[in-house]
C-alpha positions in Angstrom: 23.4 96.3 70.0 24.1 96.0 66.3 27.0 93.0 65.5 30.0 94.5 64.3 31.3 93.4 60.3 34.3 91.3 60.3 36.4 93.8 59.2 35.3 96.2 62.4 36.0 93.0 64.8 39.6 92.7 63.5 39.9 96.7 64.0 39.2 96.6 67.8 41.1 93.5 68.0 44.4 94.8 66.9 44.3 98.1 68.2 43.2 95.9 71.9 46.0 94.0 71.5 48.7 96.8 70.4 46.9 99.2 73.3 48.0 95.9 75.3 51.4 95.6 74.4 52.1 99.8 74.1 50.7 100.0 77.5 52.8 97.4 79.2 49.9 95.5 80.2 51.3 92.1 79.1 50.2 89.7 81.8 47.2 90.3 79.3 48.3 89.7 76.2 48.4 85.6 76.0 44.5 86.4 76.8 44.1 87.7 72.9 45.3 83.4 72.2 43.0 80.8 71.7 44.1 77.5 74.3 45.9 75.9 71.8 47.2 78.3 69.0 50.4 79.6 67.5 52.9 82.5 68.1 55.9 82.9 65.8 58.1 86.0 64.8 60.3 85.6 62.0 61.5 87.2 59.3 59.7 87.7 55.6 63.2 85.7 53.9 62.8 82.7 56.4 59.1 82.6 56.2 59.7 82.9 51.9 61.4 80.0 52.1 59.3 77.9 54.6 61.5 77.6 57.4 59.8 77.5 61.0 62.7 78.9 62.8 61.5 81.9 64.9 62.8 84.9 67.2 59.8 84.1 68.8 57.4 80.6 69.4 54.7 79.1 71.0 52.2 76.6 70.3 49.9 77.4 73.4 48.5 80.0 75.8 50.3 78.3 78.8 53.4 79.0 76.8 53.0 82.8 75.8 52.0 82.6 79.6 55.7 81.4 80.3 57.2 84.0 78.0 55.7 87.3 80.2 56.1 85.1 83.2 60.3 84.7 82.2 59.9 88.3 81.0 58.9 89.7 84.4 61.0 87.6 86.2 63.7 86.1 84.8 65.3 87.8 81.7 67.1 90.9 82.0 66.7 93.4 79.3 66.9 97.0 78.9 63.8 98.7 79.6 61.8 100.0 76.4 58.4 100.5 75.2 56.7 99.9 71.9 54.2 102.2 70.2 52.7 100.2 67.4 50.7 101.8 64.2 48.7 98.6 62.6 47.3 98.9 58.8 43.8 97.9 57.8 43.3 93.8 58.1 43.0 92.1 54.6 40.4 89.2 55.2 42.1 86.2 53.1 39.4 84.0 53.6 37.0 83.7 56.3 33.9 81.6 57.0 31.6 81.0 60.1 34.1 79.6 62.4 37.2 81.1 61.4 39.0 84.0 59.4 42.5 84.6 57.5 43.8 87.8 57.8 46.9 89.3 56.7 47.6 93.3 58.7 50.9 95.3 58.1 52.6 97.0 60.8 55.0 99.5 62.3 56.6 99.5 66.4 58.9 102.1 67.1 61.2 101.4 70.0 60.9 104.2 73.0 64.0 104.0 75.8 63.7 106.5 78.3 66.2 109.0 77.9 67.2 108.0 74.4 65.7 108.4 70.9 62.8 106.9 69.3 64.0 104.4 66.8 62.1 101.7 64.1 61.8 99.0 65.3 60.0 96.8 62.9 57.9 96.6 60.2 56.4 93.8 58.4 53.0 91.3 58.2 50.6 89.7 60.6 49.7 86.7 59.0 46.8 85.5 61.4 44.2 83.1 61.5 41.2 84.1 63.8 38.8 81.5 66.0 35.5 83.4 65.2 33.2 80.8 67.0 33.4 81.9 70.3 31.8 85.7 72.2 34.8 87.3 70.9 37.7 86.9 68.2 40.8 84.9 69.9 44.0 83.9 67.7 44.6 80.7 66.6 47.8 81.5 64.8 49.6 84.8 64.5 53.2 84.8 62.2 55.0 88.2 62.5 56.5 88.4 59.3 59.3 91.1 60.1 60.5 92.6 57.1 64.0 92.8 58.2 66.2 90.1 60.1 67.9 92.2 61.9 66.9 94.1 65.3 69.0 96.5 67.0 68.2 95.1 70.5 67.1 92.2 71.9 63.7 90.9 70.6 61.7 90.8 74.4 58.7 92.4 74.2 56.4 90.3 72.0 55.3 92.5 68.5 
């Protein structure tokens, strides 16, 4: 089988990990995270003016393991779903171990029995492990446009 380009790597990768989130299959979602790596969501003013604060961190697997663990278990939330459209990855840089990547994108919010809402929009800023069989994350930054959020941030973006 013919190796995919880069650019067709990132592709299956983000529409894998969106068809992960959209689907609600999110026990497999810290899989898509390299052991040690970085998870952050925060908004395109605080990441502007470099400050680390985030709706959203984690600086390993174990703990985006946590966060679906808590999610399932612990927090209560009203129940939604996510559709997300992703744009086409911009490779920043890459070389034979690892690539920069920078992807916009879109989630709409879905609550049964209510409207379909935006829910955010904004950047992947994401660094990708390419040594491995397949692509894992080393850092992702969700660079949200906006600071605000009409609901509670649960579901990761």
């Amino acid at each position: 089988m013919e190796k995919l380009s880069l650019r067709d790597q990132l592709l299956d990768f983000n529409a894998s990990y969106t068809r992960c989130i959209d689907s609600d299959n999110l026990e497999s979602w810290p899989g898509f995270f390299a052991d040690v790596c970085h998870y952050r969501v925060t908004s395109a003013e605080n990441d502007r003016t470099g400050l680390a604060a985030g709706l959203m961190y984690a600086t390993s697997r174990a703990m985006l393991e946590d966060r679906i663990s808590a999610l399932r278990h612990a927090n209560v939330y009203e129940r939604q779903t996510y559709r997300h459209m992703v744009g086409l990855p911009h490779v920043v840089r890459s070389d034979t171990n690892e690539a920069e990547c920078e992807t916009p994108f879109l989630v709409v919010r879905i609550v049964q029995g209510d409207e379909t809402v935006l829910y955010a929009t904004g950047l992947y800023k994401d660094v990708f492990d390419l040594s491995g069989e397949k692509l894992q994350l080393k850092r992702r930054v969700v660079i949200c446009d906006s600071s605000r959020f009409d609901t509670l941030l649960a579901v990761p973006l």
